[in-house]
C-alpha positions in Angstrom: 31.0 30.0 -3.9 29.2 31.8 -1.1 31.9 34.3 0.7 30.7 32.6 4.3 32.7 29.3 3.0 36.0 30.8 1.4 36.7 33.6 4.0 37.1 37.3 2.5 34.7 39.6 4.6 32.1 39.1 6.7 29.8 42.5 7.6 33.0 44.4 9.0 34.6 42.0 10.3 37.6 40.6 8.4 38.2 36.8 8.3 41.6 35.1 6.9 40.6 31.5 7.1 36.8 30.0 7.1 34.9 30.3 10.5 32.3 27.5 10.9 29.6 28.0 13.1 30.3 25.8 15.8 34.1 27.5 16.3 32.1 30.3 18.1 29.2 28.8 19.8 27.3 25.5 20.6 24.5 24.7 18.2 22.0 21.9 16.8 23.3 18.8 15.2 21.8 15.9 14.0 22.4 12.2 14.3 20.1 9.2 13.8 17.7 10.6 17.6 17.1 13.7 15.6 18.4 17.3 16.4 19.9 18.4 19.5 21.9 20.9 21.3 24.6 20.2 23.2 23.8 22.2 26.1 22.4 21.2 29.3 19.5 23.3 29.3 18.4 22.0 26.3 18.6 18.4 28.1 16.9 19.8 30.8 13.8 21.8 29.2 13.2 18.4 27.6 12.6 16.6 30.1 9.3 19.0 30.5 8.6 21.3 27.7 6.1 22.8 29.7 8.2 23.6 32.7 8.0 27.9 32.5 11.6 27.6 34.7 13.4 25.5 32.4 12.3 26.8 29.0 13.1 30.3 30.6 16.8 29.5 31.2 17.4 27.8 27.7 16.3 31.2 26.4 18.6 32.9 28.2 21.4 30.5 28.3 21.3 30.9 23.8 21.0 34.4 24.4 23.7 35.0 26.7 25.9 32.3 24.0 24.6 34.7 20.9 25.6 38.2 22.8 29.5 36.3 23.9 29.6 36.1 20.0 28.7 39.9 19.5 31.1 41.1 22.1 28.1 42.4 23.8 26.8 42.2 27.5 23.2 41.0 28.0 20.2 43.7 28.6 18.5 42.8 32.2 15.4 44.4 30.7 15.3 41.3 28.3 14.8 39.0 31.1 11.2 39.3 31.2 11.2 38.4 27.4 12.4 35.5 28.1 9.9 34.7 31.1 7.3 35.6 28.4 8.2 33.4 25.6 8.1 30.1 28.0 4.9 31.4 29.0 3.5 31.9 25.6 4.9 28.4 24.3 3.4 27.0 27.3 0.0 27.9 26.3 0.3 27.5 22.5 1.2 23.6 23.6 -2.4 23.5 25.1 -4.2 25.1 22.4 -2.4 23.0 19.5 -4.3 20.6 17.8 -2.9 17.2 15.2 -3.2 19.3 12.2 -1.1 22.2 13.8 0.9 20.4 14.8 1.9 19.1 11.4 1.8 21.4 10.0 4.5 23.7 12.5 7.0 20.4 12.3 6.9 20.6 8.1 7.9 24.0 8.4 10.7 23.0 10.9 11.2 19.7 9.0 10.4 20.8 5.3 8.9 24.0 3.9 11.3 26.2 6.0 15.1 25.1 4.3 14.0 26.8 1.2 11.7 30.1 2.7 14.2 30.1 5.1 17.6 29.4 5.1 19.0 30.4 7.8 16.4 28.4 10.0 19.0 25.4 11.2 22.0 27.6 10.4 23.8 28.8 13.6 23.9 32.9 13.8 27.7 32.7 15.3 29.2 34.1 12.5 26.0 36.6 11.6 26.5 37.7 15.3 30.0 37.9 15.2 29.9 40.8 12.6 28.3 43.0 15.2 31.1 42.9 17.9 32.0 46.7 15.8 35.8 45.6 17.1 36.6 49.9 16.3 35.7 49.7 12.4 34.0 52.4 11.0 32.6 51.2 7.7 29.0 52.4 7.9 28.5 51.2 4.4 28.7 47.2 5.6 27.5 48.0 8.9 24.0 49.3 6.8 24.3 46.6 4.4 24.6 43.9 7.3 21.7 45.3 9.3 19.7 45.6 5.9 20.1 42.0 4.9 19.8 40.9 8.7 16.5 42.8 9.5 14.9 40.9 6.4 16.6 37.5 7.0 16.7 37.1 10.4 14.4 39.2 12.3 11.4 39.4 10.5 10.8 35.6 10.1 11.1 34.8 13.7 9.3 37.7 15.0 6.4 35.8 12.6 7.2 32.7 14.3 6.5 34.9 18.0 3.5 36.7 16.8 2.1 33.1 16.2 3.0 31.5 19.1 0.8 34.2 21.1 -2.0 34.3 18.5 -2.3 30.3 19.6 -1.8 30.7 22.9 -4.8 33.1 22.7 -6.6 30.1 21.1 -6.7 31.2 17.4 -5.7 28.4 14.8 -3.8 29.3 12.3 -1.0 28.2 10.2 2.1 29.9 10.4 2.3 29.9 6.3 -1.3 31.7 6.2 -0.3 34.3 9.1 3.1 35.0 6.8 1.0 35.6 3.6 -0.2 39.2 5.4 3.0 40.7 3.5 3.2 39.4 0.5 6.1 41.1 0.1 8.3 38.9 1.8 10.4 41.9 2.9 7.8 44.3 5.0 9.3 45.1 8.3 6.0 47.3 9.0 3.7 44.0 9.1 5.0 41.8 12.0 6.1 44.9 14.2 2.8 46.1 13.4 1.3 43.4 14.6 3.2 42.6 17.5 2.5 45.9 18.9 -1.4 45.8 18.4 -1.2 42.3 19.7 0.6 44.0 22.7 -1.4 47.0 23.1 -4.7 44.2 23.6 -3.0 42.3 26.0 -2.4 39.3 23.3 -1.9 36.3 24.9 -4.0 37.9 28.4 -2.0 35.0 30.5 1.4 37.8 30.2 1.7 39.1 33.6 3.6 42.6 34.4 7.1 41.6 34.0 6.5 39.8 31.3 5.0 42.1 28.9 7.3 44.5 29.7 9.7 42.3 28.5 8.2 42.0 24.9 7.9 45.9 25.1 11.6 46.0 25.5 12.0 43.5 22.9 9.8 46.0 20.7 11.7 48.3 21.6 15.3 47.3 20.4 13.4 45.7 17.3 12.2 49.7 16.3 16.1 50.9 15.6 15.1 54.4 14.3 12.8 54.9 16.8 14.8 57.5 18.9 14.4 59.8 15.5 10.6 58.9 14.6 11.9 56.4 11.7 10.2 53.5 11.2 12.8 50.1 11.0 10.8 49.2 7.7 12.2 52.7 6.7 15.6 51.7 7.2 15.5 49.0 5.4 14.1 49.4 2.3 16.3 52.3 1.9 19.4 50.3 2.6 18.2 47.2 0.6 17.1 49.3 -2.3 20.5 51.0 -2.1 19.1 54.4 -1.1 21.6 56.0 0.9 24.6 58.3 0.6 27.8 58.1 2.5 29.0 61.9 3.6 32.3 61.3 5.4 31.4 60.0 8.8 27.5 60.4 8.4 25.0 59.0 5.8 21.8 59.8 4.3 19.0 57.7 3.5 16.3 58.4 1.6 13.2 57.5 3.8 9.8 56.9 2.4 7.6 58.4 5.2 9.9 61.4 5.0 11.0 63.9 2.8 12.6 64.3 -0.4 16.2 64.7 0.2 16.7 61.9 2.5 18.1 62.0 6.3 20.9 62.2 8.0 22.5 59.6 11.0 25.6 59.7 12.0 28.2 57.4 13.0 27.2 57.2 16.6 23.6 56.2 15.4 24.5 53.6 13.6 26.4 52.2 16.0 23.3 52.1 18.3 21.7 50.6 15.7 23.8 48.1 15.2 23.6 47.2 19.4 19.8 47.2 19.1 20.6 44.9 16.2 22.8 42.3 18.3 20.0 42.1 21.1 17.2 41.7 19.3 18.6 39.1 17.3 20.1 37.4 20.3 16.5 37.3 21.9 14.6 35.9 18.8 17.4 33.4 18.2 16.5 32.1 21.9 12.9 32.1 20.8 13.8 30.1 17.8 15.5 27.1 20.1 12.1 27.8 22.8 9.9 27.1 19.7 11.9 24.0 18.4 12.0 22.5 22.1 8.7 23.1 22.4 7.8 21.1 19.1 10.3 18.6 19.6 9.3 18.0 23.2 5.3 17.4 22.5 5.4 15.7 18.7 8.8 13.4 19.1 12.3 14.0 16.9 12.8 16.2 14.3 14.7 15.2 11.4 15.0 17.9 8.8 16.3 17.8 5.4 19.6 18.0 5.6 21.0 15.0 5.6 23.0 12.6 8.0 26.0 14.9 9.7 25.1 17.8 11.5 22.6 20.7 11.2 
């Protein structure tokens, strides 16, 4: 049974009974309407998907809920992230067509609860792990932020590189657009790609504020940056199991770098791990944007899951 549903521990944080989801933050359900969020910004973007105000607070009002969970405060510098992703949503609703459409609500509906599972899952307890709370196992902290880039910030950074491909009026299926890393694990591909989508001014609608939002976005999303390591870096040497634990440092073996491997320290890790909680945060408020967004222009979703809750 998996170690979420029996207690044991969690990242670094240590759990004595089970912690479901909803103990630590609001999140979708499902009855016979279709999913929802008990929130009142949800009610209220809506009433208007395309309302830049209103999708901009839901964003920020799951972001702020995620960050509560991680024990963190919320990054000002985010805000215009969040101004950005309404904008870009906004757009993409103009440009979709009937068959894009359908094809972004199987994901949500269908195709996604097996490519990815933690699509309707709430990231409470995944956030949780990162409050730190004074523990110093850098071997779970790495593992955590391992498993975490691959499972929860690579596919929705996919899911936001579409949304401003479409807004810049390319059609494309999110499946397709995935299939550039075949891989199913590359960090390198989607950060690539959103920072040449970025450096072109992809969508062109993004004023100031906004895309320097997504550059601080980028930003937190490139956790080795500081040292000239690539996040891809990072975690294929921590998924692969290619690092060494030396007292209160550890050294990964790198694959843009030399034999030998390099050496972080606690303090870096830790900053990793705060990079880690915001950029999850943001992309988790994405997530809800993008479902809004669908729900608002196509009608109810009603994925497979079953009468009961999301």
């Amino acid at each position: 049974m998996d170690e979420l549903e029996t207690g044991g521990t969690i990242g670094i944080i240590n759990l004595a009974v089970p912690i479901q989801p909803r103990d630590l933050m609001k999140w979708f359900r499902e009855d016979d309407s279709g999913v929802t969020l008990d929130v009142k910004e949800w009610a209220k973007a809506l009433e208007d998907v395309e309302n830049l105000d209103n999708m901009t607070r839901l964003g920020k009002k799951v972001y702020s809920d995620c960050l509560a969970v991680a024990k963190m405060k919320k990054d000002p510098g985010m805000d215009g992230a969040f101004m950005a992703f309404a904008h870009t949503l906004h757009h993409m609703m103009d440009e979709m067509d009937e068959e894009m459409w359908a094809d972004l609500r199987w994901g949500m509906e269908g195709e996604w609860r097996f490519k990815d599972r933690m699509f309707w899952e709430s990231p409470a307890v995944i956030l949780a792990a990162y409050s730190m709370d004074g523990q110093t196992d850098m071997a779970s902290v790495l593992e955590r932020i391992g498993r975490d880039l691959v499972r929860m910030v690579r596919p929705n950074l996919f899911r936001l590189i579409f949304a401003m491909l479409v807004a810049e009026g390319r059609k494309i299926d999110p499946a397709y657009l995935e299939s550039a890393d075949p891989t199913a694990m590359s960090l390198m591909v989607p950060m690539g790609m959103l920072d040449r989508l970025m450096a072109e001014g992809i969508p062109n609608m993004l004023d100031e504020e906004e895309a320097m939002g997504l550059w601080h976005l980028a930003q937190d999303l490139s956790i080795g940056g500081r040292m000239g390591v690539e996040t891809d870096e990072i975690a294929m040497g921590v998924t692969d199991r290619r690092y060494f634990i030396e007292g209160r440092k550890v050294r990964i073996e790198l694959y843009m770098h030399s034999k030998g491997g390099t050496v972080f320290s606690l303090g870096e890790i830790s900053s990793w791990n705060g990079q880690m909680a915001q950029a999850i945060a943001a992309l988790s408020a994405f997530k809800v944007m993008l479902i809004a967004a669908t729900i608002g222009e196509t009608g109810p979703l009603h994925p497979e899951f079953g009468k009961g809750g999301v």
